[in-house]
N, C-alpha and C positions, 0 to 999 in steps of 0.2 A: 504494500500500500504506500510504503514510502516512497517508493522509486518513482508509483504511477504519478503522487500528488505531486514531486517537484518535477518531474518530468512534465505536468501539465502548468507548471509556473506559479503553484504556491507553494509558499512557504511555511516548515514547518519549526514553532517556538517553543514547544515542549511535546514529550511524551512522558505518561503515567503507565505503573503497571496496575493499579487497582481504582477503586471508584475515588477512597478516601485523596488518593495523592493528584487523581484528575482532579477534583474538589481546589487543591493545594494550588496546584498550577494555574486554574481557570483562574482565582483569585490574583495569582502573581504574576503574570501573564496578560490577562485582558486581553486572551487572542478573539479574532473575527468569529469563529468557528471552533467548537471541540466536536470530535465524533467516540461518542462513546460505544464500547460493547456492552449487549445487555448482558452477558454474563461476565464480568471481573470478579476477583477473587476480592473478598472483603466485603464490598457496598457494589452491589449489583449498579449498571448504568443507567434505571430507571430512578433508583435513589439518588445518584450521583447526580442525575440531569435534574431534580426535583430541588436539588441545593446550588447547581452552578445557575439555575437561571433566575433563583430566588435572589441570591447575591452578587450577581453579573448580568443586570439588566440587558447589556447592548450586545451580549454573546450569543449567537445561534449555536443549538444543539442539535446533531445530525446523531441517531442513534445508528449502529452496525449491527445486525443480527443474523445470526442462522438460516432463521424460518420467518415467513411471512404471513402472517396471521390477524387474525381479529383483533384476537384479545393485545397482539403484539400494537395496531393500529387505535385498540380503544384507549390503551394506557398511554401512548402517545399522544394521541390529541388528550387526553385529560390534562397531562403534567405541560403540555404546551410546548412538545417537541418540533420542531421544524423541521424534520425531514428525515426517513428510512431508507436504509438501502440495506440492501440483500446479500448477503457475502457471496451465494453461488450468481451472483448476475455479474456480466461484465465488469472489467474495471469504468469502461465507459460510461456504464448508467451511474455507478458511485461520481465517477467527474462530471455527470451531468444534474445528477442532483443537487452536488455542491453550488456547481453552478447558478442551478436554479433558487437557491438559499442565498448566496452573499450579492450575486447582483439580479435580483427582481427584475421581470420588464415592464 
């Protein structure tokens, strides 16, 4: 995932291994975008995304997941996620999500 995002010309300002330390960084950092996995070890990425957009008003959160699903789609629109993407789908559709997250048309 790293190669694809700087390969498509962003830039990446931290990585976390767990919810608790993305938490850490979104706070230190103030990047555009974090994308969490919903499964991390520690604080899963739907708690994590529940405290980085609680305390990082201007941060979009792009959740990364396995499976694509309902309950995956109701728990994100609840907590006010901006946007899912699918591990097994192209790297493309992840670079075009993001896309579709930092610049709106």
């Amino acid at each position: 995932m790293r190669s694809a995002l700087t390969g498509a010309g962003w830039q990446i300002c931290g990585e976390a291994l767990d919810g608790k330390e993305a938490i850490q960084q979104a706070a230190a950092l103030k990047p555009d975008l974090v994308i969490l996995d919903v499964s991390m070890p520690n604080m899963g990425g739907f708690e994590a995304a529940r405290e980085i957009l609680r305390t990082n008003a201007e941060t979009k959160v792009l959740i990364f997941t396995m499976h694509e699903s309902r309950q995956i789609r109701v728990e994100t629109e609840a907590i006010g996620v901006h946007g899912i993407a699918v591990k097994s789908a192209p790297l493309s559709s992840l670079l075009a999500t993001i896309e579709s997250i930092l610049r709106p048309s």
